[in-house]
Backbone atoms as SQL, in Angstrom:
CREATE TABLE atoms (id INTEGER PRIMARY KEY, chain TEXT, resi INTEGER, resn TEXT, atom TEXT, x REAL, y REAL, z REAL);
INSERT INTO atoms VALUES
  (1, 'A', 1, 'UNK', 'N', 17.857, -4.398, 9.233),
  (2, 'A', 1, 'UNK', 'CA', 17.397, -3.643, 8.086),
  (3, 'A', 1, 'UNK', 'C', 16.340, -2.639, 8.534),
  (4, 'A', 2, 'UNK', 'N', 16.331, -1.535, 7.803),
  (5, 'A', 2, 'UNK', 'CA', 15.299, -0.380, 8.345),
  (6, 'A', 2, 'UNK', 'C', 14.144, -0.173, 7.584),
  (7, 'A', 3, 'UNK', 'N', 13.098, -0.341, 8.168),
  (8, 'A', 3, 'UNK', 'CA', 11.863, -0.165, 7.552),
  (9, 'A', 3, 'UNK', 'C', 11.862, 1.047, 6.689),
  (10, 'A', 4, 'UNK', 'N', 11.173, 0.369, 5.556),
  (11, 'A', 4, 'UNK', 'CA', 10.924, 1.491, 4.340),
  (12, 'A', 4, 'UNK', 'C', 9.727, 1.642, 4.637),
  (13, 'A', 5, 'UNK', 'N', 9.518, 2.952, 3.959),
  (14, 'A', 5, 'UNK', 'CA', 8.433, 4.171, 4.029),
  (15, 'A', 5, 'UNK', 'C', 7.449, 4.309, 3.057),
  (16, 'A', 6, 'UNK', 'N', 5.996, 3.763, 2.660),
  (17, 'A', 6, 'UNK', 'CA', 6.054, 4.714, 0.918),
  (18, 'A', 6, 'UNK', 'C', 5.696, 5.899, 1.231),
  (19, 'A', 7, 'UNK', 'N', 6.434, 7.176, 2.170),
  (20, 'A', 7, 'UNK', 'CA', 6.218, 8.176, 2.422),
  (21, 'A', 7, 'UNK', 'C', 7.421, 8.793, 1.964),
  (22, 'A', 8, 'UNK', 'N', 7.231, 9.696, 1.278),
  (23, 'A', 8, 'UNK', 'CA', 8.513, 10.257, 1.242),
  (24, 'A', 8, 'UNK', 'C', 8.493, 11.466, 1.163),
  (25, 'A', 9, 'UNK', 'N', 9.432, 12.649, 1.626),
  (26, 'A', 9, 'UNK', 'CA', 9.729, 14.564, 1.369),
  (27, 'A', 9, 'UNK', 'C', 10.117, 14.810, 0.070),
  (28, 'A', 10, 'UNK', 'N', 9.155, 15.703, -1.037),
  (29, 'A', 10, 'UNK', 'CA', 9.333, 15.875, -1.656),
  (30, 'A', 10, 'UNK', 'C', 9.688, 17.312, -1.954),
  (31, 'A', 11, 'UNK', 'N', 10.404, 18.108, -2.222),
  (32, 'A', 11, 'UNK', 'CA', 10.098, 19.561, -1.641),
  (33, 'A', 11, 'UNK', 'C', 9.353, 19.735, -0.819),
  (34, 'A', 12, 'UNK', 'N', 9.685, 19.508, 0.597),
  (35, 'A', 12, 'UNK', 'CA', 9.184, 20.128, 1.692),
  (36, 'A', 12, 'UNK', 'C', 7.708, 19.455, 2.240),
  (37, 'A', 13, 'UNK', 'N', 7.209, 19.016, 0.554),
  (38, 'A', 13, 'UNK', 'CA', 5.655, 18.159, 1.127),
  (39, 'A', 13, 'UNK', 'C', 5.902, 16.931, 1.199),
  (40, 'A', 14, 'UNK', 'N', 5.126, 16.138, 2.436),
  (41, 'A', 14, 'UNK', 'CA', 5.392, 14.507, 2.047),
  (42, 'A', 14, 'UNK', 'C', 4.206, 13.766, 1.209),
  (43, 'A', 15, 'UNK', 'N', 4.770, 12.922, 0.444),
  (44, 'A', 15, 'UNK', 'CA', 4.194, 12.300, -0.655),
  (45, 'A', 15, 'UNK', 'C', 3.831, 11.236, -0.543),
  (46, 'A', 16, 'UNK', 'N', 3.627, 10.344, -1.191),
  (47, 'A', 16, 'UNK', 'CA', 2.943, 8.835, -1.360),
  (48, 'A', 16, 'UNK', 'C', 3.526, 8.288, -2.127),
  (49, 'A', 17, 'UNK', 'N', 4.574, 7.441, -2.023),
  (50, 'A', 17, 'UNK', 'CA', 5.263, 6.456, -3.363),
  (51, 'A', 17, 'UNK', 'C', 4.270, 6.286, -4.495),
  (52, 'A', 18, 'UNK', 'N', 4.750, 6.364, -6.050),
  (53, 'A', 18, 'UNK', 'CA', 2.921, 6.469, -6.750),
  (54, 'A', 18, 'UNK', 'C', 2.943, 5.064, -6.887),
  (55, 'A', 19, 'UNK', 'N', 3.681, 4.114, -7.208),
  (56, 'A', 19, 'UNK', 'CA', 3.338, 2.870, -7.363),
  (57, 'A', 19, 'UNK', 'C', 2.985, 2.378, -6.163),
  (58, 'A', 20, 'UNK', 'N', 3.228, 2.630, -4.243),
  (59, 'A', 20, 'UNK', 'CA', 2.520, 2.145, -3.652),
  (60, 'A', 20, 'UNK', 'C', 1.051, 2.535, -3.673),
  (61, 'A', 21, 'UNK', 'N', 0.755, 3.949, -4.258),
  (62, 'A', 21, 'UNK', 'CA', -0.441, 4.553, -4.546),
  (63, 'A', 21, 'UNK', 'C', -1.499, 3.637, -5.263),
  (64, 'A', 22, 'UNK', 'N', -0.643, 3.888, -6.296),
  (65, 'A', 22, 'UNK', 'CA', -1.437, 3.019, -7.425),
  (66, 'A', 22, 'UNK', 'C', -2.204, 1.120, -7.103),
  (67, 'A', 23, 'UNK', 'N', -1.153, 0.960, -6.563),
  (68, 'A', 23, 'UNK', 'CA', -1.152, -0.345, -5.726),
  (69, 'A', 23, 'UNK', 'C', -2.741, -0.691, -4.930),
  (70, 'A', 24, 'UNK', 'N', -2.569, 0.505, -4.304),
  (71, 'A', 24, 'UNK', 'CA', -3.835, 0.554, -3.271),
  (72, 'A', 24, 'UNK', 'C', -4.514, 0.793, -3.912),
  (73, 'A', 25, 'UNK', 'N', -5.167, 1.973, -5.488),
  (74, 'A', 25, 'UNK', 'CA', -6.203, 2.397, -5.763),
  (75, 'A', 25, 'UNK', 'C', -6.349, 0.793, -6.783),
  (76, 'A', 26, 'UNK', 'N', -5.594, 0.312, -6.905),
  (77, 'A', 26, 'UNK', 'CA', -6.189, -0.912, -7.783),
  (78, 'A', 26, 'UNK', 'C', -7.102, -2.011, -6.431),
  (79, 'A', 27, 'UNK', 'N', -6.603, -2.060, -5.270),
  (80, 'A', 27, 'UNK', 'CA', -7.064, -2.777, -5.005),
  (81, 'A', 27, 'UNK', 'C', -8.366, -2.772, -4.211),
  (82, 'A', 28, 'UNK', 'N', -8.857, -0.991, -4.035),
  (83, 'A', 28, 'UNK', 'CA', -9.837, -0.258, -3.908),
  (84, 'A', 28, 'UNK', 'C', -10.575, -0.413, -4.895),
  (85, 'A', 29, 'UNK', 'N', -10.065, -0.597, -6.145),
  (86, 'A', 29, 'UNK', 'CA', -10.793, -0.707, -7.310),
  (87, 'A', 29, 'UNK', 'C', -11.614, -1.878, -7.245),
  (88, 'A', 30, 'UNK', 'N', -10.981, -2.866, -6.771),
  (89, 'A', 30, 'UNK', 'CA', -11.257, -4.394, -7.007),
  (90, 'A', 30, 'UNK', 'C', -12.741, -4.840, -6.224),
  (91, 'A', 31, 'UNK', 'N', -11.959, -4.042, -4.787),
  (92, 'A', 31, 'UNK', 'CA', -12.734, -4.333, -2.939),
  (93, 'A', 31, 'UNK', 'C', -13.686, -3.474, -2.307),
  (94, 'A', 32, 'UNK', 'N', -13.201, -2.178, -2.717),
  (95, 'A', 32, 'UNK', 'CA', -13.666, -0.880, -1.835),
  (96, 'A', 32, 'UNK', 'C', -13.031, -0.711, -0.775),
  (97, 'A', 33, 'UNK', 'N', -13.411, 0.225, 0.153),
  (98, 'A', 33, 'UNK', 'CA', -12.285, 0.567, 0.712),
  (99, 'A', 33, 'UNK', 'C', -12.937, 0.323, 2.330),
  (100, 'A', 34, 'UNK', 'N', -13.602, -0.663, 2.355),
  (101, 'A', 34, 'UNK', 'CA', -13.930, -0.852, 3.766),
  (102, 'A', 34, 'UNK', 'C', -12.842, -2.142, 4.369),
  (103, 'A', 35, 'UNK', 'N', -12.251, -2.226, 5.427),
  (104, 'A', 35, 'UNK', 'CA', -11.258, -2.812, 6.208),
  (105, 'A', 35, 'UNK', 'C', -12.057, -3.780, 6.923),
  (106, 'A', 36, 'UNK', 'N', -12.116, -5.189, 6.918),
  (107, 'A', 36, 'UNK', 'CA', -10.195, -5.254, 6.965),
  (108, 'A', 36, 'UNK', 'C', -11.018, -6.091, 5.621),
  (109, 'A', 37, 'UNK', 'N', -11.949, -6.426, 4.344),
  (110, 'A', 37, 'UNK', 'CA', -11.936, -6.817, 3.337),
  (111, 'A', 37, 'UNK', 'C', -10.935, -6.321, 2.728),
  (112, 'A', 38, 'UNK', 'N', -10.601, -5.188, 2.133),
  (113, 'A', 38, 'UNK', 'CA', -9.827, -4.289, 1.798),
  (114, 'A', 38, 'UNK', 'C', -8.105, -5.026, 2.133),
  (115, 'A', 39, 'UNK', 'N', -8.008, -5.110, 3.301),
  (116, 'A', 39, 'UNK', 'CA', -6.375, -5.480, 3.650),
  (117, 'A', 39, 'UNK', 'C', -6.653, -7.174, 2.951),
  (118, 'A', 40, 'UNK', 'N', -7.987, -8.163, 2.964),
  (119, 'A', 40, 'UNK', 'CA', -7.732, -9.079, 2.635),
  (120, 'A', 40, 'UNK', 'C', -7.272, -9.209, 0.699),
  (121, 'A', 41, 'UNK', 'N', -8.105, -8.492, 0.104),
  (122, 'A', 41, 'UNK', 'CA', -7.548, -7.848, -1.107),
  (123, 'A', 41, 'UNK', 'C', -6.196, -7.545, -1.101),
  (124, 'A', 42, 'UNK', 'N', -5.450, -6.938, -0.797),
  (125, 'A', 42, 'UNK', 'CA', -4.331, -6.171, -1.076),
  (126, 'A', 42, 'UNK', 'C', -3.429, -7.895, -0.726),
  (127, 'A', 43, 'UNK', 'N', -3.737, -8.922, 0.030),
  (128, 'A', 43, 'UNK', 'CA', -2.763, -10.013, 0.486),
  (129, 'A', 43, 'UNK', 'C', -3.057, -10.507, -0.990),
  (130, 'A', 44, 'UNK', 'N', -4.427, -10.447, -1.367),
  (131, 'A', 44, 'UNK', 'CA', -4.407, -11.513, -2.542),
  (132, 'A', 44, 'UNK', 'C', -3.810, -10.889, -3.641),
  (133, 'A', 45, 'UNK', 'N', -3.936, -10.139, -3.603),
  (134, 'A', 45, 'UNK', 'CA', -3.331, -9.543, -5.191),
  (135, 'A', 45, 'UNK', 'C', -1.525, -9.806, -5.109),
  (136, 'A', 46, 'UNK', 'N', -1.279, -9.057, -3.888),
  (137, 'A', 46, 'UNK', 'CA', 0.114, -9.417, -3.530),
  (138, 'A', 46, 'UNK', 'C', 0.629, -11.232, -3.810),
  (139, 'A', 47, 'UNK', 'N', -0.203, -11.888, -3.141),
  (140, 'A', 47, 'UNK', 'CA', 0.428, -13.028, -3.152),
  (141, 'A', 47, 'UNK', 'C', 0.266, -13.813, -4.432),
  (142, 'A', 48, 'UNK', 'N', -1.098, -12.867, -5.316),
  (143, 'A', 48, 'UNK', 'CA', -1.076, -13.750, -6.529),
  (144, 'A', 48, 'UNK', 'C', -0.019, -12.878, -7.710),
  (145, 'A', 49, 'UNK', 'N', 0.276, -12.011, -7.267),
  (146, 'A', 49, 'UNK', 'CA', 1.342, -10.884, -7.894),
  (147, 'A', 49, 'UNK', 'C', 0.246, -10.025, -9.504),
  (148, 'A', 50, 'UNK', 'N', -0.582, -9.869, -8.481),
  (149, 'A', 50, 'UNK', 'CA', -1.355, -9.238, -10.178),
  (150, 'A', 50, 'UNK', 'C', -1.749, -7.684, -10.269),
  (151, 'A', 51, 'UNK', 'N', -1.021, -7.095, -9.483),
  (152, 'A', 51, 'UNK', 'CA', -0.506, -5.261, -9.963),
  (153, 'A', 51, 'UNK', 'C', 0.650, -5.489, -10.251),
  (154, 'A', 52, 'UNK', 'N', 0.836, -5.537, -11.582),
  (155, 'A', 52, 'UNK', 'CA', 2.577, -5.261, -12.225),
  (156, 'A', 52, 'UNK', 'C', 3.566, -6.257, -11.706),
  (157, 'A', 53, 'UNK', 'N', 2.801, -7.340, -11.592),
  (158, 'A', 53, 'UNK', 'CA', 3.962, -8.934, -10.918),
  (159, 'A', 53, 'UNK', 'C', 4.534, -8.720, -9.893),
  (160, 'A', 54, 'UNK', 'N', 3.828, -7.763, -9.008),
  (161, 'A', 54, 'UNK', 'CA', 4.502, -7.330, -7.606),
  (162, 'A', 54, 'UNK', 'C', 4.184, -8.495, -6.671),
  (163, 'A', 55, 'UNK', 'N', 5.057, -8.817, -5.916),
  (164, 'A', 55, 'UNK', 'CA', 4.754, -9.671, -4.664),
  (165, 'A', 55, 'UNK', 'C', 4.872, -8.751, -3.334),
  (166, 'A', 56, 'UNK', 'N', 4.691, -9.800, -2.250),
  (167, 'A', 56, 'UNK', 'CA', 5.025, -9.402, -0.971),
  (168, 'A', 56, 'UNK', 'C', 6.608, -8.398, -0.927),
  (169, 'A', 57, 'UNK', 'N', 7.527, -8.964, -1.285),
  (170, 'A', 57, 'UNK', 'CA', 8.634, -8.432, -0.838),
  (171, 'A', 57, 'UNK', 'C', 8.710, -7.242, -1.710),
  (172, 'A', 58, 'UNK', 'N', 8.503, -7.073, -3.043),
  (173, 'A', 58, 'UNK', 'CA', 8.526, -5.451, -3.709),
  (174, 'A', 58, 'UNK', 'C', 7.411, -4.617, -2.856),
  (175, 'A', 59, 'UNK', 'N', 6.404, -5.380, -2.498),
  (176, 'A', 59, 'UNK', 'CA', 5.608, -4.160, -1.976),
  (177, 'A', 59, 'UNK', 'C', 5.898, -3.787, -0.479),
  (178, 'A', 60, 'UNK', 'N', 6.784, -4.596, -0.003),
  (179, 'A', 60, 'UNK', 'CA', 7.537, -4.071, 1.112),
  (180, 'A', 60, 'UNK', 'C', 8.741, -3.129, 1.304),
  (181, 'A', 61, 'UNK', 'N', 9.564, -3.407, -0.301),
  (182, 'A', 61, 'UNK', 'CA', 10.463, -2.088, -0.279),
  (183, 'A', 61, 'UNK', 'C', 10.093, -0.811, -1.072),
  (184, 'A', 62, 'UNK', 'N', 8.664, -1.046, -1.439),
  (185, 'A', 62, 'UNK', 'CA', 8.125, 0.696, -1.203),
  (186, 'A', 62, 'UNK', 'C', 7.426, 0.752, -0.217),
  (187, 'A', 63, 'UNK', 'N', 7.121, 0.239, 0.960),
  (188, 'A', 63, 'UNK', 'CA', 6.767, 0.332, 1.964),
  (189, 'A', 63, 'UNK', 'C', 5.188, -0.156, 2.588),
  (190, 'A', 64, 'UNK', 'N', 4.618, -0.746, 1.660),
  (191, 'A', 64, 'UNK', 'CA', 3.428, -1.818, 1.740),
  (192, 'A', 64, 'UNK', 'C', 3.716, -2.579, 2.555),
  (193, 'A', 65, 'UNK', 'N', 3.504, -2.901, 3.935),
  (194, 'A', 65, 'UNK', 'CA', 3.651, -3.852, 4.644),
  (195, 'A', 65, 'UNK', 'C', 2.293, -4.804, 4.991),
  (196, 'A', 66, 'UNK', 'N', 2.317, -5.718, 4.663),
  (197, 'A', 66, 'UNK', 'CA', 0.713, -6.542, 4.977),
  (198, 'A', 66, 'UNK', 'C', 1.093, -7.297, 6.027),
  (199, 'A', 67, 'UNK', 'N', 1.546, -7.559, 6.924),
  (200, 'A', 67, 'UNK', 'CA', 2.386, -8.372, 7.637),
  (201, 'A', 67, 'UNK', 'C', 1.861, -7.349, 8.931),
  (202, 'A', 68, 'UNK', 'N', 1.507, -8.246, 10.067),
  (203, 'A', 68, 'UNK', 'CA', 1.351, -7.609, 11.605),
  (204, 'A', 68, 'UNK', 'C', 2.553, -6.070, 12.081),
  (205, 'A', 69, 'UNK', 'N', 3.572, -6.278, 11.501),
  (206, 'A', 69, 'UNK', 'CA', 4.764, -5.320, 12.321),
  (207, 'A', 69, 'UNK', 'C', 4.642, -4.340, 11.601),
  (208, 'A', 70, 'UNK', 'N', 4.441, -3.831, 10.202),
  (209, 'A', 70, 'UNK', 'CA', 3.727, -2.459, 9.649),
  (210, 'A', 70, 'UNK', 'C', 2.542, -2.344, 9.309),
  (211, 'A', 71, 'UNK', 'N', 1.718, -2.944, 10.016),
  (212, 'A', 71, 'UNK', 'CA', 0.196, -2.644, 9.786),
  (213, 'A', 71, 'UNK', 'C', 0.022, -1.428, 9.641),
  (214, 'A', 72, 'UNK', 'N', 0.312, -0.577, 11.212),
  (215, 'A', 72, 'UNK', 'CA', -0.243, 0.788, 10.873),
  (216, 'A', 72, 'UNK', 'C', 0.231, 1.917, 10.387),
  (217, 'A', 73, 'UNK', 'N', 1.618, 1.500, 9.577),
  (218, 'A', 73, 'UNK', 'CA', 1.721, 2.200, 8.842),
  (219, 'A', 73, 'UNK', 'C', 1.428, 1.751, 7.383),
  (220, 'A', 74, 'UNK', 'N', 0.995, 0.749, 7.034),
  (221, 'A', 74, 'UNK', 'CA', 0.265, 0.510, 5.399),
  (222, 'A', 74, 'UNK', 'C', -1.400, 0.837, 5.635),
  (223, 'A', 75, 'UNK', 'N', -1.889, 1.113, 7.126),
  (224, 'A', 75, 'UNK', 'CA', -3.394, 1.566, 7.600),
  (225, 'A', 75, 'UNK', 'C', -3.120, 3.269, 6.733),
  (226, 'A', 76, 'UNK', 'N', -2.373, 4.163, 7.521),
  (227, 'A', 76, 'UNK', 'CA', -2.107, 4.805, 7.410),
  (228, 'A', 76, 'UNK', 'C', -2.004, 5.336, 5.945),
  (229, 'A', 77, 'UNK', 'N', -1.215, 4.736, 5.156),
  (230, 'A', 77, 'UNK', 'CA', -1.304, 4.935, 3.707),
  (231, 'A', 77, 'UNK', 'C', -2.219, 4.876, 2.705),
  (232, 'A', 78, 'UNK', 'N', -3.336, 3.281, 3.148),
  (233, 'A', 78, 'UNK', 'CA', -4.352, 3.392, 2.685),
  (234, 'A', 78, 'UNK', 'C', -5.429, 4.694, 2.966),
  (235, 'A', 79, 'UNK', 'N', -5.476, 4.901, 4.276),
  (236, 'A', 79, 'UNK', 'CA', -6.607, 5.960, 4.403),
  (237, 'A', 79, 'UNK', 'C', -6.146, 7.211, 4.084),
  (238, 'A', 80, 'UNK', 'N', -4.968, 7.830, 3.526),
  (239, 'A', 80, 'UNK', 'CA', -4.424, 8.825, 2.551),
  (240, 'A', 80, 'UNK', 'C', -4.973, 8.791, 1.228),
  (241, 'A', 81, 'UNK', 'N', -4.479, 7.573, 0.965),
  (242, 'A', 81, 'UNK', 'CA', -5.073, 6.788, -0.841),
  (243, 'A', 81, 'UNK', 'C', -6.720, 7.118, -0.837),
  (244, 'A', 82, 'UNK', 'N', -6.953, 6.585, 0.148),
  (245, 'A', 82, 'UNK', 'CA', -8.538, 6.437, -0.046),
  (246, 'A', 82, 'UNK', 'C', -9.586, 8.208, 0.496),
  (247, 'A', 83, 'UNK', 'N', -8.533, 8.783, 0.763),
  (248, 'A', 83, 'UNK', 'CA', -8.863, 10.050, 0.954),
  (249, 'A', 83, 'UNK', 'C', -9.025, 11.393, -0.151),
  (250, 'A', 84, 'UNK', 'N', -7.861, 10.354, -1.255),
  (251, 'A', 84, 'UNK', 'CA', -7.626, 11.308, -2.630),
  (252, 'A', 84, 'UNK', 'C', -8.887, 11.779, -3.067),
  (253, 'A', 85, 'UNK', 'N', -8.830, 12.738, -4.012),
  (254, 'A', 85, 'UNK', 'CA', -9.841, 13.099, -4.557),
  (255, 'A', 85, 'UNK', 'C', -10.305, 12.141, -5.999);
């Protein structure tokens, strides 16, 4: 199976899945955005499913990976998120 992205080309610009977006600014909301508290947040919410009853595996097929093998690309996404205005 091929790793999903929450990156995606949208006309020409690449974007941010908004629900993986949203995902992260809730859990920025919760933590702040200092690491690795921050990644420990995002496991709990995931595993207790409390952004929109999401678990581990939905937030892996928009491309949230909390798991060692896409770390740096869910690093990556967060410090986009956390870059927004």
């Amino acid at each position: 199976m091929l790793p999903r992205s929450a990156w995606h080309i949208v006309g020409g610009v690449e974007t941010i899945n908004p629900v993986a977006r949203d995902f992260i600014l809730f859990c920025i909301h919760r933590q702040g955005n200092q690491w690795p508290a921050l990644y420990d947040e995002m496991c709990r919410v995931a595993g207790r499913r409390l952004f929109r009853g999401l678990g581990y595996d939905e937030l892996r097929e928009m491309g949230i990976y909390l798991g060692l093998g896409g770390i740096k690309d869910t690093i990556r996404t967060v410090n986009a998120v956390a870059a927004l205005p």
